[in-house]
C-alpha positions in Angstrom: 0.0 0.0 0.0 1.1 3.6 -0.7 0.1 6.2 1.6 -0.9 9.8 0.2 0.4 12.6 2.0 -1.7 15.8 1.2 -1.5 19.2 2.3 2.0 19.4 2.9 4.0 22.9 3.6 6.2 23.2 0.4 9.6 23.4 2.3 8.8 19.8 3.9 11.5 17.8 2.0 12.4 13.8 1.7 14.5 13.6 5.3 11.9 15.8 7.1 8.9 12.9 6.0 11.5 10.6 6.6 11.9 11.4 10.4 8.1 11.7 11.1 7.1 8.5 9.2 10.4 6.4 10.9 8.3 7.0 14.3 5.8 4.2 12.8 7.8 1.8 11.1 10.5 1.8 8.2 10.2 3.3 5.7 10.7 2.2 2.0 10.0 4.6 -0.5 9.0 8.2 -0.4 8.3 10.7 -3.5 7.5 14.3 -3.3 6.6 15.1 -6.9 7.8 18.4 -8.3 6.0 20.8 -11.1 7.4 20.4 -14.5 7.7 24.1 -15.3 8.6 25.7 -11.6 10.4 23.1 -10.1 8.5 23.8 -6.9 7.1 21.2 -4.7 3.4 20.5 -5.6 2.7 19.8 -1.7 2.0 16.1 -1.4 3.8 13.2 -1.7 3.5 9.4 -1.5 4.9 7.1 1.5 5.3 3.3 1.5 6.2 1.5 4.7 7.5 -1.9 4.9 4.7 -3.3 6.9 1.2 -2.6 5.9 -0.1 -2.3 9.7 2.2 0.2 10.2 1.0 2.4 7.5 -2.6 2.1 9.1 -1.0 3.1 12.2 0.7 6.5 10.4 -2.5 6.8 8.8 -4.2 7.2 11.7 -2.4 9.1 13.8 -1.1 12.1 11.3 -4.5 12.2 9.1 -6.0 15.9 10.6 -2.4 16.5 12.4 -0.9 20.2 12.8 2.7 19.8 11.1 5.1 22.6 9.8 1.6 24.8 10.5 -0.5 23.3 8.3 -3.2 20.2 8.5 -2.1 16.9 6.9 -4.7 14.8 5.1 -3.3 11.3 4.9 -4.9 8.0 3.6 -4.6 5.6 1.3 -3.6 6.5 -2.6 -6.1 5.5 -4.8 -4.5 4.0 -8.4 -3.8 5.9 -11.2 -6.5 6.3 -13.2 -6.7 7.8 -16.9 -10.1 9.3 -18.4 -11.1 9.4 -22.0 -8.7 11.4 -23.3 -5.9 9.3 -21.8 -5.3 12.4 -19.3 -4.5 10.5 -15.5 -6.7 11.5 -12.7 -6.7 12.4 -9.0 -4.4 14.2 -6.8 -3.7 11.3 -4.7 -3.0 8.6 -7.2 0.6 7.4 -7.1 
């Protein structure tokens, strides 16, 4: 499972998820996409754990929580999905 990470202040950066998510288990992957033409942070990001409980557990605990003064929505990315016109859709697909 992939967790979404929403909402996020756009000077959060890899280490700084690193160190919250770490609290709940290890962490495997994390990616903070960036836009194309700015280069700027697009403020949310993906976060896979090694163990599946532990990402319910991080799920829980820091979905609504106050960090780097701003109110993180996290849950589980949905798939990528593509629509008609072959454009992909929703912000928390990974």
């Amino acid at each position: 499972m992939t967790i979404y990470v929403g909402n996020l202040s756009y000077d959060a950066s890899q280490d700084d998820l690193q160190e919250v998510f770490a609290e709940y288990g290890k962490v495997k992957k994390i990616v903070l996409p960036v836009d194309r033409e700015t280069g700027r942070m697009r403020g949310f990001g993906f976060v896979e754990l090694e163990n599946p409980n532990d990402e319910d557990k991080a799920i829980s605990a820091l979905d609504g929580a106050e960090w780097m003064g701003r109110s993180l929505r996290v849950n589980k990315a949905r798939p990528k999905t593509t629509d008609s016109r072959g454009d992909r859709r929703g912000s928390d697909s990974y």
